[in-house]
N, C-alpha and C positions, 0 to 999 in steps of 0.2 A: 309356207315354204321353209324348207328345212335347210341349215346351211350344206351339207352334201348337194342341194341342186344348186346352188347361187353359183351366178357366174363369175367366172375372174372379179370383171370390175365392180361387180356388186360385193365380194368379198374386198377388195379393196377399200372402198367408202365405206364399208362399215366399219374398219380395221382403221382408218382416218378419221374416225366418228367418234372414236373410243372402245371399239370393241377387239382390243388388241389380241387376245386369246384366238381371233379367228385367221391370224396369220398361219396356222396351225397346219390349216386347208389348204393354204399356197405352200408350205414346204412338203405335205407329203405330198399333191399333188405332184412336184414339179424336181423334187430329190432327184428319184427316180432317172426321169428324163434326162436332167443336170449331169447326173453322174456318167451315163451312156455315153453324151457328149462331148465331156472334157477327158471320160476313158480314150476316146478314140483317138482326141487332138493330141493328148498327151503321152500319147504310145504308147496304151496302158498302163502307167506306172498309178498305181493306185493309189497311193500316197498323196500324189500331187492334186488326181480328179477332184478328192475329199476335200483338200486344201480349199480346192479353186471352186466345189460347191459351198463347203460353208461360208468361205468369203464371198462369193454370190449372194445366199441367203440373207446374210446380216446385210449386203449394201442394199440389198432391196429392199428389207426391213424400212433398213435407215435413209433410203432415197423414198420410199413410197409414194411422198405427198409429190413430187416431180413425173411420175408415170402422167400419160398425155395419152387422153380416153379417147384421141382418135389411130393409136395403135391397138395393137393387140396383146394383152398381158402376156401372152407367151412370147411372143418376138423379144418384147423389153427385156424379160428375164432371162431368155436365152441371148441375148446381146451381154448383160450382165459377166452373165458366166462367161462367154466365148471370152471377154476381153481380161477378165481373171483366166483363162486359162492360156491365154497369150503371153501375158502375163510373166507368171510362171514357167511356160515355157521359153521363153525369152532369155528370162533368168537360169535356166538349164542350159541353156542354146541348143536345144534336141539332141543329146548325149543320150539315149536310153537303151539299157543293154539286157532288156525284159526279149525272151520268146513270145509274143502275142500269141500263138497258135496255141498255147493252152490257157488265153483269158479271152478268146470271141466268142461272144455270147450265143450264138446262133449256131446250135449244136446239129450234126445231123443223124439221121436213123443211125441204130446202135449197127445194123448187118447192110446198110447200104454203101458199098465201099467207091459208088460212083459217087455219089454225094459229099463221102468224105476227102477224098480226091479235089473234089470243087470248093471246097471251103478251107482246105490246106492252102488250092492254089490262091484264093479272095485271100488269108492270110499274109500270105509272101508279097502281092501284090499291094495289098494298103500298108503294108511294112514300105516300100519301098517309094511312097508316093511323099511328092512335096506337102507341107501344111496348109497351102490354097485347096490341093485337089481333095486333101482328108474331109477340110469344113465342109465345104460343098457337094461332095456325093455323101457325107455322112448327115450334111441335115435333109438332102432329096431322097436317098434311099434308104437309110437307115431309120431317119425321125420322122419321113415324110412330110414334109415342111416344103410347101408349093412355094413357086420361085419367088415369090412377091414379098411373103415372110421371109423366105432367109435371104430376100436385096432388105431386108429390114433389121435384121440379125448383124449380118456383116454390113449394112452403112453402105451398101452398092445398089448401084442402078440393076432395076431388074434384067436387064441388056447386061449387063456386066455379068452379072449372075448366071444367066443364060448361056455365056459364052465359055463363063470358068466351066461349067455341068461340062460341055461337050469338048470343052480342051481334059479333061478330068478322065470323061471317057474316053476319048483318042489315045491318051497316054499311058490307059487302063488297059486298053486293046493291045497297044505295040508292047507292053509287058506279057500279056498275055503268048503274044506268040513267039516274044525270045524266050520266054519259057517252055511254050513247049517245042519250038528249038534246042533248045541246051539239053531235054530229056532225053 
């Protein structure tokens, strides 16, 4: 078996074993992801995502032998991050004077102007949303992170979790139609 197939925690043990070079596999796997992430909690300011993924990577690093193999390497590591990017944002106190509409990643057709319509208004709309409701539909819909992971993520009962998703959406909806009120 090739370390490309090994899993999280078999890269892990082996990386606790003394095969430290194979940490390698956890940070590109989970960069990526990381980045998405802490882009979104931290209102895109890109600066900050970086910040709050490398200092993820290295706690992980340096916490490794403390990961508990009846979670899920991803939950841990994205708990990691989430609290480095609280963090951070804490330390900001959500001051951020970025346009997101030209850093969401989810582009649409070049000539479909209903599409781009629908992603301007998803734009304005997580622009205007508390930091409960960003976590939470950005690890359900964005990272796709089923409720059980991200009550593991955020340290919340999966009831808790369940409740933020649809207070998240209700408040997604009553945005939705003062805006297109105001138009």
């Amino acid at each position: 078996m090739t370390e490309n197939n090994l899993k999280d925690e078999e890269v892990v043990a082996k990386v606790l074993a003394g095969e430290k070079e194979l940490f390698s596999f956890i940070v590109d796997k989970y960069e990526p992801m990381l980045m998405r992430y802490c882009l979104r909690l931290l209102g895109f300011h890109t600066q900050d995502a970086e910040d709050a993924v490398s200092n993820s990577l290295i706690k992980a690093y340096q916490n490794l032998a403390s990961f508990k193999q009846n979670f899920k390497f991803s939950s841990w590591i994205y708990r990691i991050a989430h609290n480095e990017a609280i963090t951070i944002w804490r330390k900001r106190q959500g001051f951020f004077s970025v346009d997101i509409s030209s850093f969401w990643p989810i582009s649409a057709p070049e000539k479909d102007e209903t599409n781009e319509l629908k992603f301007e208004l998803l734009d304005k709309i997580f622009d205007k949303l508390n930091l409960n409701d960003k976590e939470v539909l950005t690890l359900f819909y964005l990272e796709e992170k089923p409720l059980k992971e991200i009550s593991d993520i955020l340290k919340l009962s999966v009831n808790t979790v369940a409740v933020r998703l649809k207070r998240a959406r209700n408040r997604s909806k009553e945005l939705i139609k003062k805006m297109n009120y105001a138009q």
